[in-house]
C-alpha positions as CSV (number, residue, x, y, z in Angstrom):
1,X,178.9,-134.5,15.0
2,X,177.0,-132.0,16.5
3,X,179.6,-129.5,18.0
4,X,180.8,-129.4,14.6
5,X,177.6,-128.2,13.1
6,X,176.7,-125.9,15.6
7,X,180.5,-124.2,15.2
8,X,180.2,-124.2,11.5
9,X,177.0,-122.7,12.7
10,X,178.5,-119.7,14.5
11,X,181.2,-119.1,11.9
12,X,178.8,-119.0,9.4
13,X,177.1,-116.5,11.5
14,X,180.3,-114.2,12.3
15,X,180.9,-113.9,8.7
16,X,177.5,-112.8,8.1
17,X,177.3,-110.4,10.6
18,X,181.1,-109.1,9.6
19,X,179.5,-108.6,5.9
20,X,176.8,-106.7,7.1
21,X,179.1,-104.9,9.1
22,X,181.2,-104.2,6.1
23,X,178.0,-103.1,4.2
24,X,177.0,-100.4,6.4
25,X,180.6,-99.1,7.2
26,X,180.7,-98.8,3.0
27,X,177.6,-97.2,2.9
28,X,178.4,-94.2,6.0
29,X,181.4,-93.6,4.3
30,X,180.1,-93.3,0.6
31,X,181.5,-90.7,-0.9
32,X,179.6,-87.4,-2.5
33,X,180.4,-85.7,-5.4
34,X,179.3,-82.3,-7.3
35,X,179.5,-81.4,-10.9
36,X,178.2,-78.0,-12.0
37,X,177.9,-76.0,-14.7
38,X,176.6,-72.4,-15.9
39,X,176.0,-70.6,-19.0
40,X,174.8,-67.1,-19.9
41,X,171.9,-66.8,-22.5
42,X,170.8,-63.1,-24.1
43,X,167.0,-64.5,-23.5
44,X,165.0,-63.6,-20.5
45,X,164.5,-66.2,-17.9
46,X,160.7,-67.1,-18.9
47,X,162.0,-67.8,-22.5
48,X,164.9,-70.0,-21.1
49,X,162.1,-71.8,-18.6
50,X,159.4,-71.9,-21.4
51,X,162.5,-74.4,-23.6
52,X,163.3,-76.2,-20.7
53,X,160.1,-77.1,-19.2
54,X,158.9,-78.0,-23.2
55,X,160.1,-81.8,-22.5
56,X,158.1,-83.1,-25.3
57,X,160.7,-81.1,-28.0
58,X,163.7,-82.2,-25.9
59,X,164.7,-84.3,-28.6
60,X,164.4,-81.5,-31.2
61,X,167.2,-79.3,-29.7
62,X,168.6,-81.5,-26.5
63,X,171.9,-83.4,-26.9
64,X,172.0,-84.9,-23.5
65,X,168.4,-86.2,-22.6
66,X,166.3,-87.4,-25.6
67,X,162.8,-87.2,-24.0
68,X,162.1,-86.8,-20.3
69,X,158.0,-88.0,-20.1
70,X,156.1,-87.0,-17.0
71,X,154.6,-83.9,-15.4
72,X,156.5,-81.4,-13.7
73,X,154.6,-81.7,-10.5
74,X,156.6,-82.1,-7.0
75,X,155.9,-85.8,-6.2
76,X,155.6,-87.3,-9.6
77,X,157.7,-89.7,-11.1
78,X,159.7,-88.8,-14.8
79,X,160.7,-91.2,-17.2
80,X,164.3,-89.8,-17.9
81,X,166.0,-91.3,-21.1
82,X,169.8,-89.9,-20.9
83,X,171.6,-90.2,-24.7
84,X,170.4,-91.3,-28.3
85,X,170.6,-95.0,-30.0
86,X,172.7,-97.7,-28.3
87,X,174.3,-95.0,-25.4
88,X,171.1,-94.4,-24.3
89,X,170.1,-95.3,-20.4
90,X,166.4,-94.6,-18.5
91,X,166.1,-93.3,-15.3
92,X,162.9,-92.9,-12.9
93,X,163.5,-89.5,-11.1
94,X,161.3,-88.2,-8.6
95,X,160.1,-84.1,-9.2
96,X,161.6,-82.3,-6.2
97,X,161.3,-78.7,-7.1
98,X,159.2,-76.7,-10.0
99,X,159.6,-73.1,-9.3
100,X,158.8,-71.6,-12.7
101,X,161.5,-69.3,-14.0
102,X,163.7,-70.0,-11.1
103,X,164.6,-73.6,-10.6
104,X,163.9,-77.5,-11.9
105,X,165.0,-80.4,-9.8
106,X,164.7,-84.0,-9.3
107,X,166.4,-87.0,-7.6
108,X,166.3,-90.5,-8.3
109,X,169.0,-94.0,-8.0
110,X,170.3,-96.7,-9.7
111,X,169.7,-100.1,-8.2
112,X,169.6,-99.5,-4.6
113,X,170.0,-96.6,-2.0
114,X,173.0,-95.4,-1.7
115,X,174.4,-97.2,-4.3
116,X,174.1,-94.5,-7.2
117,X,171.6,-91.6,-5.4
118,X,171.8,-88.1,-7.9
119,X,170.1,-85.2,-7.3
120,X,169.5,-83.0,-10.8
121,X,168.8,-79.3,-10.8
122,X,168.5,-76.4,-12.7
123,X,168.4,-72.6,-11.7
124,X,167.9,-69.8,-13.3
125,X,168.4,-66.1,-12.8
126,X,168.5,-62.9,-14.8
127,X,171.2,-61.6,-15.6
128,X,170.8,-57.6,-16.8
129,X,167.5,-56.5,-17.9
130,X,166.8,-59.3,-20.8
131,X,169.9,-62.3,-19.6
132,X,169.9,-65.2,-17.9
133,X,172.5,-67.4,-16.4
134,X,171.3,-71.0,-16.8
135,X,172.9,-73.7,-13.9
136,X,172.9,-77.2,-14.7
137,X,174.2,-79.3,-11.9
138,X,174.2,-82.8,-9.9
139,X,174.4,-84.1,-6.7
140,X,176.2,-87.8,-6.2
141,X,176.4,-89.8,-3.2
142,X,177.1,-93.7,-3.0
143,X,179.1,-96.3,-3.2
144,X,179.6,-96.6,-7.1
145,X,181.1,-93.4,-6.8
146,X,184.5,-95.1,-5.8
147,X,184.4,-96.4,-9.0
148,X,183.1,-93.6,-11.4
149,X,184.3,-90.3,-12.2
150,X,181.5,-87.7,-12.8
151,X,183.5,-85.5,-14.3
152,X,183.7,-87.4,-17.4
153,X,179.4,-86.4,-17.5
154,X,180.5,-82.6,-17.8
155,X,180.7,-82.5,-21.8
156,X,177.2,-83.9,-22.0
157,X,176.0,-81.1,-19.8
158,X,177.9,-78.5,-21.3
159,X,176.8,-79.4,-24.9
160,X,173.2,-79.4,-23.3
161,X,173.6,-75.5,-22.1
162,X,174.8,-74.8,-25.4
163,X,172.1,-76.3,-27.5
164,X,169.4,-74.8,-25.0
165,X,171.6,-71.3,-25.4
166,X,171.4,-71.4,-29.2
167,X,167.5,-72.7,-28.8
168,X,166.8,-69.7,-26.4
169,X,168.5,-67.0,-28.5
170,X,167.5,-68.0,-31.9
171,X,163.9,-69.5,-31.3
C-alpha cells in the first residue's frame, strides 16, 4: 500500500511541476500588442492639455472614459471607469508620466501580471504656430491577448480624439 501512495505521490508531483512549467512557458511567450492613434486639433497644446488633464468634466465631453478620479502625480493610483451604463468597466492604473503639455501615461492589469498588463499614453506636440497633434495609444502584453483583439478598442479611441478635438476647438 505504500509504494502505491508514494507513486501516486510523484505523479501527482510531475503533473504539478509540468503545469508550472506550462505556466511560465505561457507567460515568456505572451504576446504584445500596439494600438495607436493621432489626430490634429487647430488648438495650442496647453488648450489640448488643459481638457485633458480636466478629469473631473471627462464625462461632459469624453465618450470613452466617463470619469478617471485621482491626482495626476507619478506614483499615484487612478480610478479609471472605461464606458457608460451597463458597458462600463473600472480599472486601477498607476500615474507613470505627467509632463504637462507634452505627455500623460499610466499602466495598470487585469487580474494578475501578465495576464492583461496595458500601458496608456498620451503625447502631444504642436503642430504650426497654434496646432497640435494629439496621440492616443496602448501598450498590451499577456496572455489574454491570444484571445482578444485590441483592435476592436480603436473606435472608442478614435471617438475619444474627436470629442476632445471638437472640445479643444470650440471651448
Amino acid at each position: 500500500m505504500r509504494g502505491k501512495s508514494s507513486a501516486r505521490l510523484k505523479v501527482v508531483g510531475i503533473i504539478l511541476v509540468l503545469i508550472v512549467v506550462l505556466i511560465g512557458i505561457a507567460i515568456g511567450l505572451a504576446p504584445r500588442r500596439e494600438i495607436v492613434t493621432s489626430i490634429e486639433i487647430s488648438a495650442p497644446p496647453d488648450r489640448v492639455w488643459a481638457i485633458l488633464t480636466d478629469t473631473k468634466r471627462y464625462a461632459e465631453w469624453n465618450p470613452e472614459i466617463a470619469a478617471l478620479n485621482g491626482q495626476l502625480v507619478p506614483g499615484r493610483v487612478l480610478e479609471n471607469r472605461q464606458g457608460y451604463g451597463d458597458e462600463q468597466q473600472v480599472f486601477w492604473p498607476t500615474v507613470l508620466v505627467v509632463d504637462p503639455n507634452r505627455e500623460l501615461r499610466w499602466a495598470g492589469r487585469m487580474w494578475a501580471p501578465r495576464l492583461f498588463d496595458v500601458e496608456h499614453y498620451f503625447l502631444l506636440s504642436s503642430v504650426g504656430e497654434r496646432g497640435t497633434r494629439f496621440t492616443q495609444g496602448e501598450n498590451f502584453r499577456g496572455v489574454a491577448l491570444w484571445f482578444f483583439d485590441v483592435n476592436q478598442l480603436m473606435p472608442g479611441f478614435n471617438a475619444m480624439n474627436v470629442a476632445l478635438k471638437s472640445r479643444a476647438e470650440h471651448e
